[in-house]
N, C-alpha and C positions, 0 to 999 in steps of 0.2 A: 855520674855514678849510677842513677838509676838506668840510663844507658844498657852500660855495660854490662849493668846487673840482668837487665831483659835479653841480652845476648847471651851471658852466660848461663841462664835458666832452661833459653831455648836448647842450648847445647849439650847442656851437662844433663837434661833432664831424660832423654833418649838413651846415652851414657850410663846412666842410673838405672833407668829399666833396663837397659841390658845385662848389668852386673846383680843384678835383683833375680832375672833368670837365670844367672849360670848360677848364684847360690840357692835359691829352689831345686833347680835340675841336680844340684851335687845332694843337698838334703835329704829329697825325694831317694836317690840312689843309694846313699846310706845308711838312710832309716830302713827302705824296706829292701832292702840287701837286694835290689833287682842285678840280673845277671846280666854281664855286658853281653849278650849276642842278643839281647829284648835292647838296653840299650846301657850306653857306657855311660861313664862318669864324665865331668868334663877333664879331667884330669887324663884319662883315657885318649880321649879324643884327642888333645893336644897333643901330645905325644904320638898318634900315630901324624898329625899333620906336620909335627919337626920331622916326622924319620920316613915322610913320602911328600916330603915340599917342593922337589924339582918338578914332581910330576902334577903336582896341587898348583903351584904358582902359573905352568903354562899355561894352564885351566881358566885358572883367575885373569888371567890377561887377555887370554881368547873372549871369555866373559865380558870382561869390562871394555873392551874396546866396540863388541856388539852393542852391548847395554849404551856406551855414552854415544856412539854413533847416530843409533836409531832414536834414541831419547833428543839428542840437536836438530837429526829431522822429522821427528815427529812434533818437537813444539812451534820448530820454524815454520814449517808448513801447515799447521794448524791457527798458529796466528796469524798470515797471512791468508787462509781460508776467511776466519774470524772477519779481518778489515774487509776484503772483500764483499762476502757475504752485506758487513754493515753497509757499505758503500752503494749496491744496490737492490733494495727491498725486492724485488722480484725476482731475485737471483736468492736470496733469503727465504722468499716464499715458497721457492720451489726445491731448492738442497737440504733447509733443515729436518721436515720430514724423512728424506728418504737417511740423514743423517743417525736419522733418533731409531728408526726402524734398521739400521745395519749393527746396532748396538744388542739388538735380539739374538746376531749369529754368533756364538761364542769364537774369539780368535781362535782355539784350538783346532776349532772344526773346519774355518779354512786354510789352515797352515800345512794340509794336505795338496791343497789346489794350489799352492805359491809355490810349493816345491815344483809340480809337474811342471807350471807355466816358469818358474825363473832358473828352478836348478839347482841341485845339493852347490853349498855355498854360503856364501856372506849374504847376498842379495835379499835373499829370503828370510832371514834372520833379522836384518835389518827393516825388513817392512812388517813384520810381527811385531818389534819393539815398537815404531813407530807408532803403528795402529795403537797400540796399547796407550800411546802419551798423544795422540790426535784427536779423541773424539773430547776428553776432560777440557784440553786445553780450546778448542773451540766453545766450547759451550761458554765456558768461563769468559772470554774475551768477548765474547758474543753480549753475554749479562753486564759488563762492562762497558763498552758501547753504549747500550741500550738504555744503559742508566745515568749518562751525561744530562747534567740541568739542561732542558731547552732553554731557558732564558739564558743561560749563558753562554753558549751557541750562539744565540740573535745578538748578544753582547757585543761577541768577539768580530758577527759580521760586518754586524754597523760599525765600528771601526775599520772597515775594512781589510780585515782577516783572510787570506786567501786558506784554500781547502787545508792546502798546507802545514800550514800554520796553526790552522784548528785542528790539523789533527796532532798535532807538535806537542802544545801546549794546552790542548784543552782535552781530544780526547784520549792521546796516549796515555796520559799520566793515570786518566781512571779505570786502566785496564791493570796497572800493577797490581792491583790486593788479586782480582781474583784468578789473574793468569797465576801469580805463586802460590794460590791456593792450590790450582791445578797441577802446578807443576812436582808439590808436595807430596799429593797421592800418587802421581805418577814418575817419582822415584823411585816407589818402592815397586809398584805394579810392573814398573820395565822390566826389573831383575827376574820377574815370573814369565815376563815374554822370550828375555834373554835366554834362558833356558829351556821354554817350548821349543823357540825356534833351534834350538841343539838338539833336542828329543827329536825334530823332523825335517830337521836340512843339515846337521851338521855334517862335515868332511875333515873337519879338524878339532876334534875334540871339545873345549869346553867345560866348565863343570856339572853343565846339566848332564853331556856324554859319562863324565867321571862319575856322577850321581847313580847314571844308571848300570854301569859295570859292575859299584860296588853292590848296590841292588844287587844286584842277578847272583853275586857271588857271597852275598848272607853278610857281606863287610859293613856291620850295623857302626864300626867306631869311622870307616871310611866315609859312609853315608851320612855319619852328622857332621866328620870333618868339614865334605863338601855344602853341607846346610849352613854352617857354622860361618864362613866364608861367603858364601851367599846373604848371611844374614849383615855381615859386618859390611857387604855391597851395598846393602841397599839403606842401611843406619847412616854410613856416612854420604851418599848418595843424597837422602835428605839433610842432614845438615848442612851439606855445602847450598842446599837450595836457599835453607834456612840464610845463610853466612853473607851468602849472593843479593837476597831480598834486603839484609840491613845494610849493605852498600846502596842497593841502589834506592831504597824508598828509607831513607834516615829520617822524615817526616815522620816517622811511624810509633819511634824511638825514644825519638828528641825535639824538645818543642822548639830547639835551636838547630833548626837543617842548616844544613849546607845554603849557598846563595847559589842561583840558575841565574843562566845568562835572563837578560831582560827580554820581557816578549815585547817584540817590534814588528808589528803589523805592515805585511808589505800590501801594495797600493799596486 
């Protein structure tokens, strides 16, 4: 029960602050009679996003396929930077600086230069997202690594542990808390890359593209439509991180995990 009950707090509680805001935002609107073209009600909003849904949904789907694309390769390729990196100190020594100092250039500022070098397109959208979910999740994986017991290292050798196998069972498992830490902020942060990279490669619309139309054209109930949908990308985008983490680290949860295969020290 208390399980479930930490499941359903994580989930319902994101949930909850979302519906917390749309009754503020209707409040606010009501009380001080603001004008929809400052900004609409959410009542407003929905209704323009039933009565322009074919052209919202394409939007959302161009979105979300950049967004989950760049978010798989950006955390894959950040974890495996991560082991890497741990694997050998002098290859650590020398990438994590220039790592820590390319976190100084704001993505925006080079999502100019990805167009020129890859091309209005996918491409380039997809390594915005990335960027966005690569620098979190190495660091985090990094801190992870770095904080395995040595004695239980020397443990796992003296029984003769191959590399393997320590890293199987000994340091894999202590990289889960903080790569989903990382992966948590960088649910939402993608959806803001996702949309950069629309703002400066797209060819096929998008809701950043749809964002900015309405912009241009004073469509302040279109412009939260498209926020509004952006918003609900990136709430559930974290949860499922959330949903993902209680599968696989149920230790976290439950004092009664799952059983894992026995570790069997090869020779």
């Amino acid at each position: 029960m208390d399980k479930n009950r930490k499941l359903m707090l994580s989930i319902g509680g994101p949930i909850l602050a979302f519906l917390l805001v749309l009754a503020i935002w209707d409040l606010a609107v009501r009380i001080y009679q603001i004008p929809p073209y400052v900004l609409p009600s959410p009542e407003m909003t929905w209704q323009h996003i039933l009565s322009d849904w074919p052209v919202l949904w394409l939007g959302f789907q161009s979105t979300f396929i950049t967004f989950l694309m760049g978010f798989v390769l950006g955390a894959g390729a950040g974890f495996t930077f991560a082991v890497l990196m741990d694997s050998t100190p002098l290859t650590r020594s020398v990438l994590y600086p220039i790592l820590i100092a390319s976190q100084a250039v704001p993505v925006i500022a080079i999502s100019a230069a990805l167009t020129i070098w890859l091309g209005f397109g996918l491409a380039p959208k997809l390594v915005i997202v990335a960027l966005v979910v690569f620098f979190p999740v190495v660091v985090n994986v990094l801190d992870g690594l770095s904080a395995v017991d040595r004695d239980m290292l020397n443990l796992v050798k003296s029984m003769g542990g191959s590399r393997l196998s320590i890293f199987r069972y000994v340091k894999l498992p202590a990289t889960y808390t903080p790569l989903f830490s990382a992966l948590k902020l960088s649910a939402t942060f993608s959806v803001t890359g996702a949309v950069i990279g629309e703002w400066t490669a797209s060819t096929s619309g998008g809701l950043g593209a749809y964002l900015l139309q309405a912009n241009s054209r004073l469509n302040t109930a279109g412009t939260f439509s498209a926020i509004g949908l952006l918003a609900v990308l990136g709430v559930v985008s974290f949860l499922l991180v959330i949903l993902f983490e209680y599968v696989i680290t149920p230790w976290r949860s439950s004092a009664k995990a799952r059983r894992w295969s026995r570790y069997r020290a090869s020779h």
